[in-house]
BAFI-3210 file (N, C-alpha, C; in Angstrom, 3 decimals, decimal comma, padded with zeros to 6 digits):
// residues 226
n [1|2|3|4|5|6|7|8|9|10|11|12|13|14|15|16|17|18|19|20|21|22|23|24|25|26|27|28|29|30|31|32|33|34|35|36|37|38|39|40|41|42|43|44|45|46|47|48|49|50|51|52|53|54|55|56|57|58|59|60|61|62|63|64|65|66|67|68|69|70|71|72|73|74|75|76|77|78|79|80|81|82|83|84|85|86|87|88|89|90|91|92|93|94|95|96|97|98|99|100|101|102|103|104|105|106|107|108|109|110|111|112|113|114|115|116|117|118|119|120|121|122|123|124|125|126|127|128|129|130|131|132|133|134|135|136|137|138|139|140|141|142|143|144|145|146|147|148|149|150|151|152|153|154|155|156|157|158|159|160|161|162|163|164|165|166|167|168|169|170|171|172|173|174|175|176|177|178|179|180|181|182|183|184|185|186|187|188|189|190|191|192|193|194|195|196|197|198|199|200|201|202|203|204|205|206|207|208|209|210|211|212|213|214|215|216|217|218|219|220|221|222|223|224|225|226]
n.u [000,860|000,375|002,821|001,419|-000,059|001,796|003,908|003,338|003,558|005,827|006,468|005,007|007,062|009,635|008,707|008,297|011,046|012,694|011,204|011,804|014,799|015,022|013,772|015,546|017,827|016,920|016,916|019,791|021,189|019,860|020,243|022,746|023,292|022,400|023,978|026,103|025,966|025,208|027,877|028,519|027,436|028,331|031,082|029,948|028,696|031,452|033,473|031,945|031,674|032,295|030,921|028,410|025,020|023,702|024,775|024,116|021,229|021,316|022,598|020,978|018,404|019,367|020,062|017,406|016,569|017,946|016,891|014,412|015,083|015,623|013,517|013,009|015,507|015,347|013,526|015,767|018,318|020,181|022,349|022,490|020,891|021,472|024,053|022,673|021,040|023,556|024,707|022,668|023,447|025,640|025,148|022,729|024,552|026,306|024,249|023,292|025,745|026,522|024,578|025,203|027,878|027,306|026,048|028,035|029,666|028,872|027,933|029,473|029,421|026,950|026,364|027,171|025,765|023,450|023,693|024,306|021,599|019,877|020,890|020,162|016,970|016,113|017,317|015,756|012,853|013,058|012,970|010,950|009,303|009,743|009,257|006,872|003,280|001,214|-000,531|000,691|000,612|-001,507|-000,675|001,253|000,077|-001,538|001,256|001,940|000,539|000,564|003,082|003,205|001,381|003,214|005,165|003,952|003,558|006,332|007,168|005,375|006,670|008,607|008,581|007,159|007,967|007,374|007,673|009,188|008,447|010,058|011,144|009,174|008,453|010,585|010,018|007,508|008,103|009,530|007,445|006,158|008,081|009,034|006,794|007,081|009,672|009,035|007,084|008,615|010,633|008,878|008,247|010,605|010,700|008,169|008,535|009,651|011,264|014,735|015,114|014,042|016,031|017,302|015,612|014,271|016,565|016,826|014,799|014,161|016,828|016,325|014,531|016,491|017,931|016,068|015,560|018,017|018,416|016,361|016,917|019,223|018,754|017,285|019,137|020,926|019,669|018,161|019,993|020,041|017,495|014,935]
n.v [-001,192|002,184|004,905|007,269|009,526|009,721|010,634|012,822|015,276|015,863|016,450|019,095|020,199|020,009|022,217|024,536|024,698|025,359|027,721|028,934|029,289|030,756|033,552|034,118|033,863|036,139|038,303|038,568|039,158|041,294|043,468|043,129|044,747|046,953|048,078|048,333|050,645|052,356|053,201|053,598|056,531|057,518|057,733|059,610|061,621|062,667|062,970|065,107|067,450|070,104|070,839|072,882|074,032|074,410|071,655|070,036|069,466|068,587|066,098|064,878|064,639|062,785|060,800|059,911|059,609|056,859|054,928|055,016|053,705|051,161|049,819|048,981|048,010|045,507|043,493|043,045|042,724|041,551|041,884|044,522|045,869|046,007|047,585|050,024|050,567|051,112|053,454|055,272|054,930|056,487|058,807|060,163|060,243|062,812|064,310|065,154|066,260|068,854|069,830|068,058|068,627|071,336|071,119|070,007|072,008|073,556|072,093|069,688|067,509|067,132|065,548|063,171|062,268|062,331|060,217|057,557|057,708|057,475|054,265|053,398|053,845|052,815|050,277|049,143|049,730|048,752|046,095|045,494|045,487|043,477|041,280|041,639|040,372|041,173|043,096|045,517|046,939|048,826|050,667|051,496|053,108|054,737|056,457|057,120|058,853|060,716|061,559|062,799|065,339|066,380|067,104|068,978|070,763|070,976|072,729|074,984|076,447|076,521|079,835|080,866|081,674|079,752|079,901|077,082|074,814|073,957|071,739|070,106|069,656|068,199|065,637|064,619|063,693|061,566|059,567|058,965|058,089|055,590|054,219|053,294|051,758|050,150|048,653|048,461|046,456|044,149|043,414|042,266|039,811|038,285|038,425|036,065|036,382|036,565|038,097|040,244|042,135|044,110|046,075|046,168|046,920|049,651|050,774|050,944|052,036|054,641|054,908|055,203|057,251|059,020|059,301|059,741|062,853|063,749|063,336|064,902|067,703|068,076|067,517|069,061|071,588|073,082|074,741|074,149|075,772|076,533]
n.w [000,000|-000,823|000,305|000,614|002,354|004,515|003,246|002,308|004,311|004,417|002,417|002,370|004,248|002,975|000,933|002,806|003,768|001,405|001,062|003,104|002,676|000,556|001,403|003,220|001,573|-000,446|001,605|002,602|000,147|-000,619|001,893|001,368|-001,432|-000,026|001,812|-000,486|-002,093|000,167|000,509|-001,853|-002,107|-000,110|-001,083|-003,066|-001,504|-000,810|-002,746|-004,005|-002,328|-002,914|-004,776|-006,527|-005,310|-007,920|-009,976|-008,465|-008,124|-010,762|-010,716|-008,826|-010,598|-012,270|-010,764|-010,003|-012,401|-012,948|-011,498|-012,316|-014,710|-013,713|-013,668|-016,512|-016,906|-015,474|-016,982|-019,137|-018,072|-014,954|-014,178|-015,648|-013,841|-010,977|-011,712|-012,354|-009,751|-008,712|-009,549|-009,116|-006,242|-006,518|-007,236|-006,188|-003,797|-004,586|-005,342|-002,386|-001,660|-001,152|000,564|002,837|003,143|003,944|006,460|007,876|008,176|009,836|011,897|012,919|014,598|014,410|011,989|012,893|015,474|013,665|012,032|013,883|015,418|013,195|012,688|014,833|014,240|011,872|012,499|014,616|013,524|011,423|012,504|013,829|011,522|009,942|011,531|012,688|012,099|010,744|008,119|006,579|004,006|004,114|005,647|004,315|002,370|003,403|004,295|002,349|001,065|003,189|003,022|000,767|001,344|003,282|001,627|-000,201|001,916|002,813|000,222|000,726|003,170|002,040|001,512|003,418|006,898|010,099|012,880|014,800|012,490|011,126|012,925|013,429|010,761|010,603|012,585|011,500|009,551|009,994|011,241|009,177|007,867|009,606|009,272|006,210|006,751|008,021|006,456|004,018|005,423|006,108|003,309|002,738|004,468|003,137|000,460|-002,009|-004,196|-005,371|-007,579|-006,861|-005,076|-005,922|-006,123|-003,762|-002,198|-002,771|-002,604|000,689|001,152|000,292|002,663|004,432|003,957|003,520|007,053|007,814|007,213|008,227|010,830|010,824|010,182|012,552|014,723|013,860|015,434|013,394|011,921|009,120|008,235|005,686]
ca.u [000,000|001,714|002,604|001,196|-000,165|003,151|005,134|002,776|003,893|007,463|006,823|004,940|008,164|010,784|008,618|008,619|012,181|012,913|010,595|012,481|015,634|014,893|013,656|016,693|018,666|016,828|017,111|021,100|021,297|019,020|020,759|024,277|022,869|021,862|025,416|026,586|024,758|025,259|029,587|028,937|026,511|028,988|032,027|029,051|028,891|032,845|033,509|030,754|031,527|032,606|029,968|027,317|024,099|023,025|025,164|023,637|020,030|021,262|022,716|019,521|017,528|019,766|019,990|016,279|016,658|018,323|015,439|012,639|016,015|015,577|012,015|013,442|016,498|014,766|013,043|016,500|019,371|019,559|023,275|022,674|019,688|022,352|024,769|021,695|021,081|024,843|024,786|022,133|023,956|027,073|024,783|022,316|025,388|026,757|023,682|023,179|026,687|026,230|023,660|025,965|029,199|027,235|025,491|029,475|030,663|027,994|028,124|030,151|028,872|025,159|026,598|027,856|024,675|022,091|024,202|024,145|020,123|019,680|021,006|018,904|015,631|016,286|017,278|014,342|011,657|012,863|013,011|009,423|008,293|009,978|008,716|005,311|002,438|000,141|-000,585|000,905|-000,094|-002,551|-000,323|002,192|-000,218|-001,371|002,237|002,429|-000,240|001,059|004,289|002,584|001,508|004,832|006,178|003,466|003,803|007,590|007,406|005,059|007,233|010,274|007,961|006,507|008,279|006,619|008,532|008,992|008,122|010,944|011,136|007,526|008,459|011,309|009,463|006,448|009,130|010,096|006,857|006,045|009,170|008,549|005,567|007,513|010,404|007,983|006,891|009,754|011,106|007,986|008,447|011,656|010,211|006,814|009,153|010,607|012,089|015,658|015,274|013,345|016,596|017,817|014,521|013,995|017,664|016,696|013,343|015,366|018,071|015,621|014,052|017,776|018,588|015,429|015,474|019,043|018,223|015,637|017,470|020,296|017,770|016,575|020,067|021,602|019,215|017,638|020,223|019,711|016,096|014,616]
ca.v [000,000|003,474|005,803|008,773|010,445|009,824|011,245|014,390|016,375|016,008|017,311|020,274|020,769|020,784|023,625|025,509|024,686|025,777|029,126|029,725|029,427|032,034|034,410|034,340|034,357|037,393|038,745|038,754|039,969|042,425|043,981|043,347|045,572|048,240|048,400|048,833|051,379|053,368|052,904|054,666|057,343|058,206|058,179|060,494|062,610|063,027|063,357|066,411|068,430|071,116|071,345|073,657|073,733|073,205|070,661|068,685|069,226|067,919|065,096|064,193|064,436|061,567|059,632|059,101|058,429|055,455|054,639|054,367|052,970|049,905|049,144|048,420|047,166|044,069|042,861|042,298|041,862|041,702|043,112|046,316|046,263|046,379|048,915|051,318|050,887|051,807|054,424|055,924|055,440|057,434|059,924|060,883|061,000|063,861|065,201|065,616|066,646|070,599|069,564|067,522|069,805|072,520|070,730|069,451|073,206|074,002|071,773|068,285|066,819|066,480|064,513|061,755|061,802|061,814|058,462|056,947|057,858|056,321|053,211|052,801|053,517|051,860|048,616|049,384|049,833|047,366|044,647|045,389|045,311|042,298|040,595|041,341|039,279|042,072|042,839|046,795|047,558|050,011|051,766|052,087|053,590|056,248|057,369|057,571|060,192|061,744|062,105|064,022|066,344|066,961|067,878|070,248|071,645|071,442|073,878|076,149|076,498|077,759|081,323|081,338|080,859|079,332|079,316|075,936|074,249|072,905|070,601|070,076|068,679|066,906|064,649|064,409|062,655|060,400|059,166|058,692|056,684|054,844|053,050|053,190|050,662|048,823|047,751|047,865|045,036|042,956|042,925|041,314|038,675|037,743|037,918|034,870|036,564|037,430|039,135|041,871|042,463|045,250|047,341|046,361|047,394|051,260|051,316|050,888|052,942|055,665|055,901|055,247|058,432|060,481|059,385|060,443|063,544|064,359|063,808|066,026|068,447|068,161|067,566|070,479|072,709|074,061|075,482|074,204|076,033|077,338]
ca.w [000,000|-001,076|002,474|000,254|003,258|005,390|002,241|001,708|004,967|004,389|000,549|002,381|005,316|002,146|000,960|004,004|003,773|000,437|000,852|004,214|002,531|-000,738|002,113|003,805|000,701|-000,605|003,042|002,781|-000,808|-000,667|002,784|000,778|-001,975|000,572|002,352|-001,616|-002,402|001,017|000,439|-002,985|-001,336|001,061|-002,075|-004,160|-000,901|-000,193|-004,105|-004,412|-001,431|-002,971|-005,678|-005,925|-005,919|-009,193|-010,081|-006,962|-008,985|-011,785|-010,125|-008,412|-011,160|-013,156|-009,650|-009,977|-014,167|-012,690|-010,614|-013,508|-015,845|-013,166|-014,129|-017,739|-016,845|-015,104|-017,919|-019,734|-017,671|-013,773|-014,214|-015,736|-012,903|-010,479|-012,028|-012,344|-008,575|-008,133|-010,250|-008,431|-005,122|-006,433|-008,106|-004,826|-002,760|-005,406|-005,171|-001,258|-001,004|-000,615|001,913|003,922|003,227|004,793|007,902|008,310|008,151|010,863|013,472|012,267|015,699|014,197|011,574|013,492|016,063|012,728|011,976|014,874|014,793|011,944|012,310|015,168|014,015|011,044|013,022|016,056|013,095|010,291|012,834|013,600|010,016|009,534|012,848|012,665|011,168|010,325|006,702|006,649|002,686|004,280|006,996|003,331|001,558|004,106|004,414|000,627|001,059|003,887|002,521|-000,241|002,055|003,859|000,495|-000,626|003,666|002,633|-000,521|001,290|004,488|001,588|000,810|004,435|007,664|010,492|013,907|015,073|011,657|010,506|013,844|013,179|009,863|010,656|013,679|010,824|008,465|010,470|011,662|008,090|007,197|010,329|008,126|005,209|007,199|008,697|005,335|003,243|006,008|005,861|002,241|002,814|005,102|002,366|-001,088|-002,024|-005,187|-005,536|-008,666|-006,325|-004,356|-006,553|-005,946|-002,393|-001,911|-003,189|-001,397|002,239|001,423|000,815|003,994|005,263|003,612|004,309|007,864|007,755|006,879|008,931|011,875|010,580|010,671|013,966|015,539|014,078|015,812|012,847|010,798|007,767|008,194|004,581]
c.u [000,897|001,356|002,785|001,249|000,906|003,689|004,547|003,395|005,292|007,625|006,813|006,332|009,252|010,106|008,882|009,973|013,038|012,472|011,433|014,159|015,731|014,650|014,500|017,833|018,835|017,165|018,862|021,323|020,687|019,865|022,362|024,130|022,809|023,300|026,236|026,519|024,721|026,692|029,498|028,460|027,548|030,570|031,671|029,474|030,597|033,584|032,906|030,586|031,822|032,157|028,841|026,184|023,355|023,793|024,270|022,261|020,008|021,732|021,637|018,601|018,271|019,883|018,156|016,237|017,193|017,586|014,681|013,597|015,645|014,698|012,828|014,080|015,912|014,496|014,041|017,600|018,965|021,254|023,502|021,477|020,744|023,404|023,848|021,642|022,685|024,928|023,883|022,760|024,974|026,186|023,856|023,512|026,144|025,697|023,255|024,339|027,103|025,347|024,306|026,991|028,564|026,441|027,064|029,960|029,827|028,682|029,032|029,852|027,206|025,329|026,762|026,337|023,208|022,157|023,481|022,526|019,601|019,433|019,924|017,378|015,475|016,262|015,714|013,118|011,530|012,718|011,405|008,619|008,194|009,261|006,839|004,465|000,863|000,643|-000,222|001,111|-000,745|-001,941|001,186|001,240|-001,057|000,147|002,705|001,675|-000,030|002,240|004,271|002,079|002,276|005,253|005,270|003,644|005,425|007,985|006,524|005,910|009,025|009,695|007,344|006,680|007,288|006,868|008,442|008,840|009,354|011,309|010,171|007,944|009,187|010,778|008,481|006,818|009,066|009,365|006,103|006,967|009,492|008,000|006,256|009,017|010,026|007,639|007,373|010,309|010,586|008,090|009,554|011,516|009,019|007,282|010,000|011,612|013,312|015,911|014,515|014,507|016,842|016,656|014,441|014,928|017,508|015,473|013,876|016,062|017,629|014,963|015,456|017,848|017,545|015,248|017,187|019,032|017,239|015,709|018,741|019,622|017,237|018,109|021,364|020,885|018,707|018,289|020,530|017,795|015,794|014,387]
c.v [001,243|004,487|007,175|009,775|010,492|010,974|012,496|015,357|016,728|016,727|018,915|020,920|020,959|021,869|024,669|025,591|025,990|027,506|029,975|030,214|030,564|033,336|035,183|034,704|036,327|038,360|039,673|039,790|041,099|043,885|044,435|044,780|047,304|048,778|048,720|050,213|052,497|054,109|053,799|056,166|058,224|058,731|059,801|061,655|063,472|063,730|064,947|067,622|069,738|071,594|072,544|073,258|073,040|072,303|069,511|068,817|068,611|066,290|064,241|064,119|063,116|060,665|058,994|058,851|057,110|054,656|053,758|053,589|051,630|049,019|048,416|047,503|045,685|043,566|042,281|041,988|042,660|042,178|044,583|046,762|046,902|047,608|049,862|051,556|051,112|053,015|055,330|055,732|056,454|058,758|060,900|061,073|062,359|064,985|065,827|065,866|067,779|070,412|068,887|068,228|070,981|072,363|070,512|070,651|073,684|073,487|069,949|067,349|066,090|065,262|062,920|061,361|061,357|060,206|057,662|056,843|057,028|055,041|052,616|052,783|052,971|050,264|048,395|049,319|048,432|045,929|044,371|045,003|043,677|041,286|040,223|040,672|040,042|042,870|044,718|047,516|049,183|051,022|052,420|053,186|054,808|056,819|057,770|058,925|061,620|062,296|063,190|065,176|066,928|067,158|069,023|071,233|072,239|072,717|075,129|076,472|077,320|079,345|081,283|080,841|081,104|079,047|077,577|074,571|073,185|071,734|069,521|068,699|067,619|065,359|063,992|063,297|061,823|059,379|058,672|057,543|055,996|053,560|052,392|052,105|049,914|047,594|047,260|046,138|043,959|042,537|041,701|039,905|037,533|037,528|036,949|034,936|037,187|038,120|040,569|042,575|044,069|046,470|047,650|047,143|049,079|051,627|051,926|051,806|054,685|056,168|055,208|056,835|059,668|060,884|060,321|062,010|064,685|064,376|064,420|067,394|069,163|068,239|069,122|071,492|073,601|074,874|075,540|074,324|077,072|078,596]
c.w [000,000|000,083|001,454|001,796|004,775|004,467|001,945|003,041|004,836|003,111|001,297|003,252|004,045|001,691|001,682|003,872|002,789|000,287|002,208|003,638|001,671|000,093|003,035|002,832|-000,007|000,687|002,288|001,410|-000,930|000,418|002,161|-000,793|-001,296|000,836|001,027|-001,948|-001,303|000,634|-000,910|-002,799|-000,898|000,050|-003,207|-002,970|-001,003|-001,631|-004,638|-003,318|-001,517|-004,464|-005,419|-006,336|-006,558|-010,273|-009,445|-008,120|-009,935|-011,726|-009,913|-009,537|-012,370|-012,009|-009,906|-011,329|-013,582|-012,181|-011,533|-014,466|-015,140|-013,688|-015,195|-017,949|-016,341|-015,870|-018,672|-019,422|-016,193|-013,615|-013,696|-014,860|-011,898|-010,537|-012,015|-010,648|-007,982|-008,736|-009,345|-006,721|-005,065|-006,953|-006,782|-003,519|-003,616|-005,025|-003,932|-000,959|-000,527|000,418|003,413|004,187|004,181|006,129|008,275|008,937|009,595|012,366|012,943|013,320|015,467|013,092|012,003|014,810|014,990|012,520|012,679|015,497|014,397|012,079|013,391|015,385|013,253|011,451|013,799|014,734|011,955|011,067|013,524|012,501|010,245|010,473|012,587|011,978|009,844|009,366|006,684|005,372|003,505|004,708|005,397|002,470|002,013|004,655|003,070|000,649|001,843|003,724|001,416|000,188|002,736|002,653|000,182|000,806|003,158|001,724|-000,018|002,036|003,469|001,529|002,581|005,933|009,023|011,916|014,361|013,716|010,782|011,677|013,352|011,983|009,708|010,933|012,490|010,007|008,975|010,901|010,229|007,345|008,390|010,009|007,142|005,665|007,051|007,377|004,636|003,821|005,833|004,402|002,025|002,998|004,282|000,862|-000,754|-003,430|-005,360|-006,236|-008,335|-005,709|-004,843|-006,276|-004,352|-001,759|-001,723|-002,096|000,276|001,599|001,058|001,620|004,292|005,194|003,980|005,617|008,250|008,465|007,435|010,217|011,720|010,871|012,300|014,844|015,350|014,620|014,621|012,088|009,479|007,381|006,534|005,037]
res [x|x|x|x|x|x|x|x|x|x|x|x|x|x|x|x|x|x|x|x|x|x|x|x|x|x|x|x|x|x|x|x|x|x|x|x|x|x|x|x|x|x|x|x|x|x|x|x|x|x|x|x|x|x|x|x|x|x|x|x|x|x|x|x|x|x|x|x|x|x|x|x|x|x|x|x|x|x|x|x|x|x|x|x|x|x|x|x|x|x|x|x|x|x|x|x|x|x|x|x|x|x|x|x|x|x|x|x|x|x|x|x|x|x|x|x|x|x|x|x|x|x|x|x|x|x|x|x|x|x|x|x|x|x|x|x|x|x|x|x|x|x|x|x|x|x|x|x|x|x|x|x|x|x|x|x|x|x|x|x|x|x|x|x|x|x|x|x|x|x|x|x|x|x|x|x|x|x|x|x|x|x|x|x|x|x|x|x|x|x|x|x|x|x|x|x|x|x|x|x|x|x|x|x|x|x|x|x|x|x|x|x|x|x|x|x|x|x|x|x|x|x|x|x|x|x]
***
């Protein structure tokens, strides 16, 4: 008599196996991507510190061509997917490098506490995403909205200042890319595709960089206030 129903749970435990393992794989690659991708960031910054301006604009606006180049790039090589997401790490650190050169020239002490920040709300929130069991689509897609409103708050607040407001907006950020961890991480934890790494990689390392950023903000006391 055939020991089907012995031999069926062990098929489903190598799945589990197999899906635990791709999750973990993507996990690592995906994270090894990010740490790429920061290392050129930080070469873009150190490289561009003594740019101006609008250089940096023009920068940023080919750091995100690399972005929507990704979409494309997937479809025919997972390569030149990669080089695009490096390209855009050396290209947004070029372009935030007048931004960092002149928080440095300020106070060079906020630098090193935004860091140190960072890494642990980044760790403290992504290890929530990732942890949790609860389905956080929704809590992404009210910070997509609210983030749209901190940018239109943000370009008002350049023509009309507001005491207190640039704190205001900092704290606002952050409670926004809070969500935007949370989820990115869980993504990590629910894809079993490594050919996502290269996107997931960019997603994260943009709230790395806006959280960054928004405790640079807050720790310099306000003087990089519009």
């Amino acid at each position: 008599m055939s020991n089907t129903l012995t031999d069926q749970p062990l098929t489903y435990r190598q799945m589990g196996t197999t899906a635990r393992g791709q999750t973990h794989a993507l996990f690592a690659q995906t994270m090894g991507y990010v740490a790429a991708t920061a290392a050129l960031f930080a070469l873009g910054a150190w490289l561009g510190r003594t740019l101006t301006g609008g250089v940096g604009i023009i920068a940023f606006i080919a750091a995100f061509a690399c972005l929507i180049g990704m979409r494309f790039a997937a479809r025919r090589s997972a390569q030149l997917t990669v080089g695009l997401l490096a390209a855009f790490g050396l290209l947004i650190g070029l372009a935030v490098a007048p931004v960092i050169a002149y928080y440095g020239s300020m106070d060079p002490r906020a630098l090193w506490e935004a860091g140190g920040a960072t890494a642990l709300f980044i760790a403290g929130f992504g290890a929530a995403g990732y942890a949790t069991r609860r389905d956080l689509t929704a809590i992404a897609r009210v910070c997509f909205w609210a983030l749209l409103a901190l940018i239109v708050a943000g370009i008002v607040l350049i023509f009309v200042h507001i005491p207190g407001a640039d704190l205001a907006y900092s704290v606002l950020g952050l409670v926004i890319f809070a969500g935007f961890t949370m989820f990115d991480f869980q993504r990590l934890r629910t894809n079993t595709d490594v050919a996502t790494a290269p996107f997931l990689a960019a997603s994260i390392f943009l709230d790395v960089l806006n959280v960054f950023l928004f405790f640079l903000e807050i720790f310099s006391g306000g003087q990089g206030e519009r």
